[in-house]
N, C-alpha and C positions, 0 to 999 in steps of 0.2 A: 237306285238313288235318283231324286229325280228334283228338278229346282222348280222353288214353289215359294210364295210369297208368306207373310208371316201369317194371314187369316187361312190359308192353306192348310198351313202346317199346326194352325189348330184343328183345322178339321180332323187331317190326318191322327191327330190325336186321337181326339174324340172317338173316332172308327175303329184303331187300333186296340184303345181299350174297352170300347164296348163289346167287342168282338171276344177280347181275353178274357170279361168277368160279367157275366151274366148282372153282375147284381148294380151294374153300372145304367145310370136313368141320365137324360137330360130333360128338365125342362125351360119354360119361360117363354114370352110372348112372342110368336111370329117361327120360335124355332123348328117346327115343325112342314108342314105345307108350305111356307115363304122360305124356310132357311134359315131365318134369322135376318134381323134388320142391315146387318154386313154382311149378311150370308155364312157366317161360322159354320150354321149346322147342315149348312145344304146338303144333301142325300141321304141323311141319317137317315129319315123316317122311313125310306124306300127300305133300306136295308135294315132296319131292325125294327119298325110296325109302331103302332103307335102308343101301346103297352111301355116304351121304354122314351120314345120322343113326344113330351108332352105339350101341346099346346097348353097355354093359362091365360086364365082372363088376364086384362089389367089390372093389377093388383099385386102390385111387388109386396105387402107382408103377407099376404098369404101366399107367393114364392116361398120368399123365407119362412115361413110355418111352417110349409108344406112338406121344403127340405128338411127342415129339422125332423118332423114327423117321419120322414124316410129312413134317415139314417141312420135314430137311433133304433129302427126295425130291422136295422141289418142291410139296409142299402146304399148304396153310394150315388148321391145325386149331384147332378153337375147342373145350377141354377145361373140362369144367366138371366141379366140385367143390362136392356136395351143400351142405356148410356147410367155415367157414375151418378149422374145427378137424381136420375130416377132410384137409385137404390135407398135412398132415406129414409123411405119408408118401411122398409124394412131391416133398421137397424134395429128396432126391439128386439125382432126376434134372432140378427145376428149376433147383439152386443149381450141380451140379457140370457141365451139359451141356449145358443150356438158354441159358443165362446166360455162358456160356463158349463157345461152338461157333464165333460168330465171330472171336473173339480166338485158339483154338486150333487152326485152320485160316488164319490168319491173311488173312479175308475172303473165303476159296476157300468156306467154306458160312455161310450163316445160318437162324436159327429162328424165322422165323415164325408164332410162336403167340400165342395169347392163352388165359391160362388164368383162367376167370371162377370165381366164388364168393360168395355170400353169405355176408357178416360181420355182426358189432356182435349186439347185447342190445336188450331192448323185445319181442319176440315169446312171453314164455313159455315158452320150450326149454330143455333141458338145457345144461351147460355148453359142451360141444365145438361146440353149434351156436353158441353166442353169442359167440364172442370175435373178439378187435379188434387180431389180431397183425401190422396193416402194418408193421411197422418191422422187422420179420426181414427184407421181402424189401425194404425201405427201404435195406439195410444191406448190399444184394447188388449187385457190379459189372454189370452187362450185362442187368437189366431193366426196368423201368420199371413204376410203381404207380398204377394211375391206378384214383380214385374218384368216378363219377358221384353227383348230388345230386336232381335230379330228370331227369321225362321228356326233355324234351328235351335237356340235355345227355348221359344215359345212351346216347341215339341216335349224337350227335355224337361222341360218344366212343367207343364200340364200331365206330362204321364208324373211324376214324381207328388204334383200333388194330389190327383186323383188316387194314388196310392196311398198318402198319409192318410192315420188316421183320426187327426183333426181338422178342423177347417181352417181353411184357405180363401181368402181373400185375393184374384187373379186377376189382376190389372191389365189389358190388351192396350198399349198405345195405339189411337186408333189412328193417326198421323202417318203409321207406319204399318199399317195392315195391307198395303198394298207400293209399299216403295220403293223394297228391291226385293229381288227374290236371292235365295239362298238352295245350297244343295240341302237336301234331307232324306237320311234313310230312314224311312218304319221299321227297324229295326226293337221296338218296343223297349229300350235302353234310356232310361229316367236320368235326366240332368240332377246333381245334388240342389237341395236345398239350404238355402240357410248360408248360404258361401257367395261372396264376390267374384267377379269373373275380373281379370285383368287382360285389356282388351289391348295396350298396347306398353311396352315397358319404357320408361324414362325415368331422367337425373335430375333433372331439376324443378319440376314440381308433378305434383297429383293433380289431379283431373276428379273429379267421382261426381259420379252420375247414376241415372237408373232412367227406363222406357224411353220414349220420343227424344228424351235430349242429348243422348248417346250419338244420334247423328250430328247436331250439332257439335259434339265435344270431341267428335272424333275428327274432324273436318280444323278446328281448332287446334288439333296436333300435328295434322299434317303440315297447315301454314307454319303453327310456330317452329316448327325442324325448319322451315326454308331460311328461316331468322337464327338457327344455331341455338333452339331453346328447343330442349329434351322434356317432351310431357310424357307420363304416363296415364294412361286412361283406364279407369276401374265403372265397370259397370257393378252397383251394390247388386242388383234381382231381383235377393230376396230383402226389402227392407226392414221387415219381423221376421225372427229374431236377427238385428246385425252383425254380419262381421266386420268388427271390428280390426282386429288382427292382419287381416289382411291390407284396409285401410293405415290403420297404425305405421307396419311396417314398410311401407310405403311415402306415407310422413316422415317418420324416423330417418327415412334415407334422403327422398328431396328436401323435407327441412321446410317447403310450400305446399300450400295448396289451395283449393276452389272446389269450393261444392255449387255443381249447377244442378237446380231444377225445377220442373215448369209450376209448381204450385205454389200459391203465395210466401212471401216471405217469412212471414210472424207464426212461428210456432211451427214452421216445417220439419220435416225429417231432417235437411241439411244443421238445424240449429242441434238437435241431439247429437250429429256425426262430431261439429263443430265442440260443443262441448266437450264430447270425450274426448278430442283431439286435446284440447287444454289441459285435461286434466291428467292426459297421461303421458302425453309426448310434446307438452311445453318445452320443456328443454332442448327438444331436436329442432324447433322451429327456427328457419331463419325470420323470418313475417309473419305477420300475424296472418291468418284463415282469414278467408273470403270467400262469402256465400254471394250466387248470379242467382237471382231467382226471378217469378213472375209478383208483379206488384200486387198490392193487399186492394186489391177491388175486383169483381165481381168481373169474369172472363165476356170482355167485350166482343161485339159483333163481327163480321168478318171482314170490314175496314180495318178493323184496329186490332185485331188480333195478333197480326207481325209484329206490332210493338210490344204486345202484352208477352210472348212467348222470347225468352233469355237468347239474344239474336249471337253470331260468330263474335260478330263487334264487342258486344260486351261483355265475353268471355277473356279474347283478347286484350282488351284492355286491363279485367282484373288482373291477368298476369301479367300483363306487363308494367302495373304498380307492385306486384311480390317481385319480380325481378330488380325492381329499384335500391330494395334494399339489402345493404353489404352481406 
């Protein structure tokens, strides 16, 4: 076991199952001879030729082609996409082909991809590198959006999706690809899917979060115990499909809650959470829900990015208007 930071322990990923299944490719730009623009893929190519680490042009839909093309021949490709904002262009082929292959062959092929990226703001970059658009593919039938938080679940969860076999959508908070390091065995042992992590338990309200803002939200519980206010903190993951359940029950018990997260307000994933909370465990509420999020305009430069990203301050204060009431 050995401690290693969260772009680490994607590596280690990467190695461990390239190593298990022959039929596992990465490609996408720079990942080869550079490593990758964060360096993800750094040594792959040394150790598994270039047969399986593919440099590509620029050209993220022909990425996504190319992956699709792969997987339903029987391989498993792991496409990565420099930052979120460059993946747009390849949504045709993730939304209209990817995402559909099993349902339009009706289970005669499937697509075993995973296509990774670093998202979210905090790093100083231009716009296109810093945005936080999980809810397009949140909004998309047939794939699944899963976001690691730290080391060791980035592992559990890259071996578990490169496993599925559908595609995966794999969010890297890039904020936190190098913030703290965590123990990690290669143990080849796949974190679940599709399941809430509950990161710290409390009474009096919910917390839920997912990638980069788990730091912040977890920093938020610590303060608010020194004030005699019991948070519990749920990191969701996997944001497609959610659990709910987990959430839910969590509501049900503190009665509050706050959903933070770094992507604009209007139509985020926290509005679906929000909803089914209404709809299902209104009666348990002491307060009404309250979503922290990043504002509805376009992730500013890196003056103003502090502001734009959901600060302690104003996590704290949403709770401490749910505590207001009886």
């Amino acid at each position: 076991m050995a401690e290693m930071t969260l772009v680490e322990a994607i590596t280690l990923a990467l190695a461990h199952e390239m190593k298990q299944d022959p039929n596992v490719i990465v490609l996408g730009e720079d990942v080869g001879k550079d490593g990758g623009v964060f360096r993800a893929t750094v040594g792959l190519l040394e150790k598994f030729g270039p047969e399986r680490v593919l440099d590509t042009p620029l050209a993220e839909s022909m990425i996504g082609g190319l992956a699709v093309g792969m997987a339903v021949q029987g391989l498993k490709p792991v496409a990565e996409f420099q930052f979120m904002g460059f993946i747009y262009p390849a949504m045709d082929q993730i939304i209209n082909h990817a995402a559909r292959m099993r349902n339009r062959t009706r289970g005669r092929l499937t697509c075993p991809i995973v296509f990774r990226t670093p998202f979210g703001a905090g790093i100083h970059a231009p716009e296109h590198h810093s945005e936080s658009t999980e809810a397009y593919f949140a909004h998309t039938p047939g794939v699944r959006v899963v976001i690691p938080s730290s080391p060791a679940r980035a592992y559990g969860l890259l071996l578990a999706s490169i496993r599925n076999p559908d595609p995966v959508i794999f969010l890297e908070p890039s904020r936190l690809y190098r913030f703290a390091k965590q123990n990690v065995e290669d143990n080849g042992k796949a974190l679940p899917l599709d399941v809430c992590f509950t990161l710290r338990v409390g009474e009096d309200v919910t917390l839920v979060t997912w990638g980069a803002m788990v730091k912040e939200t977890l920093a938020v519980a610590d303060a608010l115990s020194k004030e005699g206010i019991s948070a519990e903190v749920i990191d969701v993951a996997t944001i497609k499909p959610l659990d709910m359940n987990t959430i839910l029950a969590s509501v049900e018990r503190t009665g509050r809650c706050v959903v933070i997260h770094e992507a604009p307000l209007t139509c985020g994933v926290g509005a679906e959470i929000m909803a089914q909370i209404a709809e299902k465990a209104l009666f348990s509420l002491k307060a009404p829900p309250v979503r922290v999020a990043g504002f509805d305009t376009i992730v500013p430069y890196a003056r103003m990015e502090k502001y734009y990203i959901p600060s302690e301050k104003r996590i704290i204060n949403a709770v401490h208007g749910l505590m207001e009431y009886a």
